[in-house]
C-alpha distance (Angstrom), angle and dihedral (degrees) to the residues before:
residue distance angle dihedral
X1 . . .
X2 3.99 . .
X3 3.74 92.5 .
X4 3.65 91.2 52.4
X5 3.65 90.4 52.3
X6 3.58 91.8 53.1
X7 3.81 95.1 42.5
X8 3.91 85.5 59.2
X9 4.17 95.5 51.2
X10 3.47 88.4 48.5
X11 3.74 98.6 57.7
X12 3.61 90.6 45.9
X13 4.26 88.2 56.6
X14 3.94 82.8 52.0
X15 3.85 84.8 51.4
X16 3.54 98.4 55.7
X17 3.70 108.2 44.8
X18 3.63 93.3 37.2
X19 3.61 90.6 82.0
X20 3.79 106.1 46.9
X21 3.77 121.8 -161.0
X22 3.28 110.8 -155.5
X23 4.28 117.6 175.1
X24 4.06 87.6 -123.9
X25 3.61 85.9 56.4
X26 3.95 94.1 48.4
X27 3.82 88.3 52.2
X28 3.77 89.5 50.9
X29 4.00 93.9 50.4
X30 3.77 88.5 40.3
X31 4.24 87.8 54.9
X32 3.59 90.6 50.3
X33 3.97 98.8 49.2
X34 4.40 103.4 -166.8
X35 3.67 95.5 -18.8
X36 3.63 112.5 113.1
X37 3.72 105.4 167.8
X38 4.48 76.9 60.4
X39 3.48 88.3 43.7
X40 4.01 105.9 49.6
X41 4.33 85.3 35.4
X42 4.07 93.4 52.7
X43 4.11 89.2 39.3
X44 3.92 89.3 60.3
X45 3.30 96.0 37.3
X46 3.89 113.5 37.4
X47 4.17 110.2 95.2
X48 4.07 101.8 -122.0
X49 3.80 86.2 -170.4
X50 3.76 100.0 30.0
X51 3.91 92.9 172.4
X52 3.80 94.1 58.6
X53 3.76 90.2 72.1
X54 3.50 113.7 15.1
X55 3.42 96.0 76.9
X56 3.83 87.1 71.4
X57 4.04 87.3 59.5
X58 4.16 122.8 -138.1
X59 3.86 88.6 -92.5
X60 4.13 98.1 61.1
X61 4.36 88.3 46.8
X62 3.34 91.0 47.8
X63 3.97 97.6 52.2
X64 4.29 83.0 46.0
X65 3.97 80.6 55.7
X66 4.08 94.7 52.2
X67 3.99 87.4 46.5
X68 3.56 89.1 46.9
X69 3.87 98.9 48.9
X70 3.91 89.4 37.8
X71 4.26 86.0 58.0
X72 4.05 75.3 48.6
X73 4.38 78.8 -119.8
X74 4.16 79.3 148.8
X75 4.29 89.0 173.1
X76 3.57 91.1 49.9
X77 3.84 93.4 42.6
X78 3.82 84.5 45.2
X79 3.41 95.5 56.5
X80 4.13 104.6 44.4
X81 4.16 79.9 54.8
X82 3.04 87.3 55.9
X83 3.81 99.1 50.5
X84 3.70 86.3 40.2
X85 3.72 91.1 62.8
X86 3.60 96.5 33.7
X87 4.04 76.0 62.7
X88 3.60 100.2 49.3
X89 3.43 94.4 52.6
X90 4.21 95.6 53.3
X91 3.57 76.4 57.3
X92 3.40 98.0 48.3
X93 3.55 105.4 -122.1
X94 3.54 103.8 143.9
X95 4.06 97.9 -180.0
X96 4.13 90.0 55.4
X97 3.42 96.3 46.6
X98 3.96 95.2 47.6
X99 4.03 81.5 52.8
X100 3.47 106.3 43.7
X101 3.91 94.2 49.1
X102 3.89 90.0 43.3
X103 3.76 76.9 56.5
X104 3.76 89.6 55.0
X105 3.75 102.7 44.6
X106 3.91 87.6 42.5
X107 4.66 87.0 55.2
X108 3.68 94.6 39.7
X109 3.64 107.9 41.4
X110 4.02 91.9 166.8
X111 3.62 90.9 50.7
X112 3.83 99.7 138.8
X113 4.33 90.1 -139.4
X114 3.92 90.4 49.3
X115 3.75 88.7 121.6
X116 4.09 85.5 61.3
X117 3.80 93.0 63.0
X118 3.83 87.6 41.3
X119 3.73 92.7 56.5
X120 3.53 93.4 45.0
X121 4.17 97.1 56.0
X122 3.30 82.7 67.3
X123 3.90 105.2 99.0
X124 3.79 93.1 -142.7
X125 3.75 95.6 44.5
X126 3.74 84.9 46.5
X127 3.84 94.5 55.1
X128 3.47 91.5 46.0
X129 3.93 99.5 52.7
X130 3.70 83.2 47.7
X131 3.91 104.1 62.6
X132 4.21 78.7 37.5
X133 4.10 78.8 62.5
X134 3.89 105.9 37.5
X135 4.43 84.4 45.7
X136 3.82 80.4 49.5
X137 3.79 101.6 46.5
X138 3.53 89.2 37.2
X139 3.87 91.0 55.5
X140 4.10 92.9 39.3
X141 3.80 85.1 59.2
X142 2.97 104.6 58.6
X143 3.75 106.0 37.6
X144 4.36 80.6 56.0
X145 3.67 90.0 57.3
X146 3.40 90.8 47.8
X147 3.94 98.5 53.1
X148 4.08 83.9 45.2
X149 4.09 88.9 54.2
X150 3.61 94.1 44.6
């Protein structure tokens, strides 16, 4: 009788942090209203902490993604076209990132998210998760400034 007791708290722990609310993830569902094609496709593909890999710029990810697919390391690849895009579209180049995450559906074909970089070839999918991500940036600004004022 104990044990089951204890069998039936635990599952409710698993419960609650298996669906993590984080505030960056509010302001993403928030941006996105009802849609949740936008709203899964700009949570995968929004930069929370844009400055940890922009630096690097879309061009150096994307030649680790050519050396990656060329050592036929298709995850790896995957993933740095991934980042690559996730780059291009902080910057807002809408073009790039359509590529570069064709790129990575088109390496990874079992990639779990593949239906992200589907949605977002589409040019008005792609237009839409980008004013999701300028609103965001825009909004992730200035809430960092203001924690560095305060």
């Amino acid at each position: 009788m104990a044990l089951s007791l204890f069998r039936g708290k635990r599952k409710e722990q698993v419960k609650e942090t298996a669906t993590p609310s984080s505030p960056d993830k509010i302001l993403i569902e928030e941006l996105c209203g009802n849609d949740k094609e936008l709203c899964e496709a700009s949570s995968i593909l929004l930069l929370v902490n844009p400055e940890l890999v922009v630096t690097n710029g879309v061009d150096s990810f994307a030649a680790k993604a050519q050396e990656h697919e060329m050592a036929k390391d298709f995850v790896s690849a995957r993933i740095a076209y991934q980042v690559a895009g996730e780059i291009a579209l902080f910057e807002g180049n809408l073009q790039k990132a359509q590529s570069l995450f064709k790129k990575a559906a088109d390496v990874d074909p079992n990639y779990i998210f593949r239906k992200v970089f589907n949605y977002i070839n589409k040019k008005e999918n792609a237009e839409r998760v980008l004013a999701v991500a300028q609103e965001f940036y825009s909004r992730m600004q200035k809430r960092t400034s203001k924690i560095e004022v305060s």
